[in-house]
Every structure is written in structure tokens, then in C-alpha cells.
N, C-alpha and C positions, 0 to 999 in steps of 0.2 A: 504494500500500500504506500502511495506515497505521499509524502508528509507535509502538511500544507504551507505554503510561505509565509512569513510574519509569524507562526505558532509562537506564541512565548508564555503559555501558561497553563495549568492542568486544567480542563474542560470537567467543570460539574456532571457526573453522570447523573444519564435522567431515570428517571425512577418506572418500574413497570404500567403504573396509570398514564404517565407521559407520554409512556411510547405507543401503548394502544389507542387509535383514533376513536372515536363515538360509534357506539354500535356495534364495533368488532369483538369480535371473544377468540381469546388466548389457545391456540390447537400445539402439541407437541407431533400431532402428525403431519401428511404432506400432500392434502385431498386432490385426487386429479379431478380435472374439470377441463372440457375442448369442447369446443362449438360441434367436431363433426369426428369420424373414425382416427383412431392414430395412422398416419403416413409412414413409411417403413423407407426411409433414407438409405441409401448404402454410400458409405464414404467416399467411395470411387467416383460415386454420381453428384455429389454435393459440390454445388456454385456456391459462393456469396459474392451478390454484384450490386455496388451503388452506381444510382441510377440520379438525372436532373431531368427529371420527367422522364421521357421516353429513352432521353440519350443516354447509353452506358457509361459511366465514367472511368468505374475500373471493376476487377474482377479475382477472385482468387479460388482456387481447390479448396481441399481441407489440409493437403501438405502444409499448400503457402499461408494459407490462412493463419495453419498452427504456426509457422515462424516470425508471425509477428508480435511485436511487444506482450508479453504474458500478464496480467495482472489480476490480483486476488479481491475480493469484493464480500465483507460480512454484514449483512444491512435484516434489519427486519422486512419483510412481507404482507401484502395487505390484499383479502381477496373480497370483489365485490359482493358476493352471499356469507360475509358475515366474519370469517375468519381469519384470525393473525398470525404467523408463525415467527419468532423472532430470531437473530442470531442465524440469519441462515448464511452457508458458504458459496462462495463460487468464485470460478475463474473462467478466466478469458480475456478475450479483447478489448480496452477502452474502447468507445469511441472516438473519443479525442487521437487516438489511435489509427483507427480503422482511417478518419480523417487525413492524418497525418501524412500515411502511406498512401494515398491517391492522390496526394497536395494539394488536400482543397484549404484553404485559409479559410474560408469562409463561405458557409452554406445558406442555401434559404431560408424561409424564417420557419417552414413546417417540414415534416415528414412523414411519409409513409411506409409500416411496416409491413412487409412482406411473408408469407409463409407457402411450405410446400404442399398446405391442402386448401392454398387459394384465401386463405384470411389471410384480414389487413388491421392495420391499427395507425391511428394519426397519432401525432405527439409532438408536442414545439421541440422545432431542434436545439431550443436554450436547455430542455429538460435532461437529454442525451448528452451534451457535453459539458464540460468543466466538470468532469469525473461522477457524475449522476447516473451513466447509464453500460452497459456493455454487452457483450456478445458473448456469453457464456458454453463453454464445453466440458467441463467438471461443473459439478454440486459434489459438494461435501469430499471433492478427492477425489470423485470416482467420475466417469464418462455418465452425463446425462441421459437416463435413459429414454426413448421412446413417450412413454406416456407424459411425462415430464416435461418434453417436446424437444430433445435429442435427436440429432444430434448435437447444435446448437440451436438457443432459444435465445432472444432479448432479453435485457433485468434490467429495469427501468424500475428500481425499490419504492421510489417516493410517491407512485402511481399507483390507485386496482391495479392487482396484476393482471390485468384483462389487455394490460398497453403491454404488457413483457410480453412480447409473441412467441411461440412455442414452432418449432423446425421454421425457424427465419431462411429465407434464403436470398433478400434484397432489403435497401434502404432507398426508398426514392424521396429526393428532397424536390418541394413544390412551393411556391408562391403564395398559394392558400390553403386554409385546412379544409382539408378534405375528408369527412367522415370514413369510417374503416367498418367492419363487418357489423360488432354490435354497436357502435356509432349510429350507423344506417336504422340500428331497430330499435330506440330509443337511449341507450345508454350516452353518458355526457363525453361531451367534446375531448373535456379533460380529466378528469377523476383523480382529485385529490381525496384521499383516504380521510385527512384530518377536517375535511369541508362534507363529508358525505358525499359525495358530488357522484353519486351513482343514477343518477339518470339525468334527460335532459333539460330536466327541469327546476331541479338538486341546484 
């Protein structure tokens, strides 16, 4: 993890009520939940390509993908049907990262996430960088499985994990936001956990 600029002092830890939003209740488990069947990836086959609308920008395997900057991510969780899980693990790719290595300085104000069974999720690209968001291939040490949305998923922590999209396999940055699967079916634009902000009207 890496350590923020200006730190000069011990950070107050926050206390179990702090960190769970309104509404949510505290799970030691890790409930799967997808819009539609799990997709069955094979390595071989797995793209990740950012995209500026239509145009590719750049593109990598799962080799090259995996030799890019590595980094470790411990963040609470927050799902829209009620549940918290806190202290969860993962690694993978910043985005500031992913950014870096297609030299883009500077992206559009939204994005679109992608997956390999056709769902999508908006999210301001301010929420994915400056170390908020990444492209995960371990949970807890081990290769994300399948249900989980492995082989890589997005973790966008500070969101419903309904914006982490599960078997990612694009980022398209856009101009406007553009609603994503449950977007489209009444869920909210943004979904802040600590604002409730689970539907469109939240």
C-alpha cells in the first residue's frame, strides 16, 4: 500500500458503528449475488481493453496485464441488499495504474464498466482514481474465483458493490454518464453506501 504524502500523524481509528453505513448489517460471510449465470473465463481468452468510446486505447492479456504494477487493497465492502463485510483483501491493478501504462494523463469525467456476461456499471472516473478503485485478481491471497466474478473483477470499496463489476473485461471513458445494467432498472447513478443512495430516487 502506498503511503500517503504529507502523513504526519496517527489516524484515529474508526470504531465498528462508523464504518457501517445506515441500514447495513455486519456479515462474516461473502454472499454471491450476479444479475445473470456465472461466465467461465479461461485465461488464454481474457482481454482487458480501455476504451474512449468506441476507440481502443490500449489492450493487454492476462500475462501483461499481470506484469503490471501489483498492489494490495484492505477496504470494507458494502452491498446494496443490506450487507457489510469488513477488512476484506485484494490485489491487483490501481487504476491510476492501468492509466499510467496507456499514458493517458487525463480521462473523461465518466466511465463505463464492462463485463464478460454483457453488464455494465457507470462511475465518475474521480471515484476510480487517486487510489479509490482497482482491478482485482487475488481476494484474500488466492485467484478470485468464478462466482466472485474471476477472473478479474473491479473494487470500487467506497460504492454498493453493485459499481465493483465482477469478470471486467473493458473500461470505456465517456463524456456523460451513462447509466449501466441496474442503472437502466432503477438503481442510482451513484451509490454511496453512507447516503443510502440505492435507488434513483435515494
Amino acid at each position: 500500500m502506498a503511503i500517503t504524502r504529507g502523513f504526519t500523524g496517527k489516524q484515529r481509528e474508526k470504531t465498528e458503528a462508523e464504518r457501517l453505513p445506515p441500514g447495513q448489517a455486519l456479515t462474516n460471510d461473502f454472499p454471491v449475488l450476479s444479475a445473470g449465470p456465472t461466465p467461465q473465463v479461461k485465461l488464454e481468452n481474457w482481454m482487458f481493453t480501455l476504451k474512449h468510446g468506441p476507440q481502443v486505447i490500449a489492450r493487454w492479456n492476462w500475462n501483461e496485464f499481470n506484469q503490471l504494477p501489483q498492489s494490495k487493497m484492505k477496504r470494507d465492502i458494502h452491498c446494496v441488499t443490506t450487507w457489510s463485510k469488513f477488512d476484506t483483501m485484494w490485489q491487483g491493478v490501481m487504476i491510476d495504474d492501468i492509466l499510467a501504462a496507456a499514458g493517458i494523463d487525463e480521462a473523461t469525467p465518466f466511465t463505463l464498466a464492462h463485463s464478460y456476461d454483457d453488464y455494465s456499471t457507470n462511475v465518475p472516473t474521480a471515484d476510480l482514481t487517486g487510489g479509490k478503485a482497482m482491478v482485482a485478481t487475488l481476494y484474500d491471497g488466492k485467484p478470485i474465483t468464478p462466482d466472485h466474478g474471476g477472473p478479474a473483477r473491479l473494487v470500487v470499496p467506497h460504492l454498493y458493490f453493485w459499481k465493483s463489476a465482477k469478470w471486467i473485461n473493458a473500461l470505456q471513458f465517456t463524456n456523460s454518464d451513462t447509466a449501466g445494467f441496474w442503472e437502466e432498472r432503477g438503481y442510482h447513478m451513484y451509490g454511496d453506501p453512507f447516503r443510502e443512495q440505492r435507488y434513483s430516487g435515494d
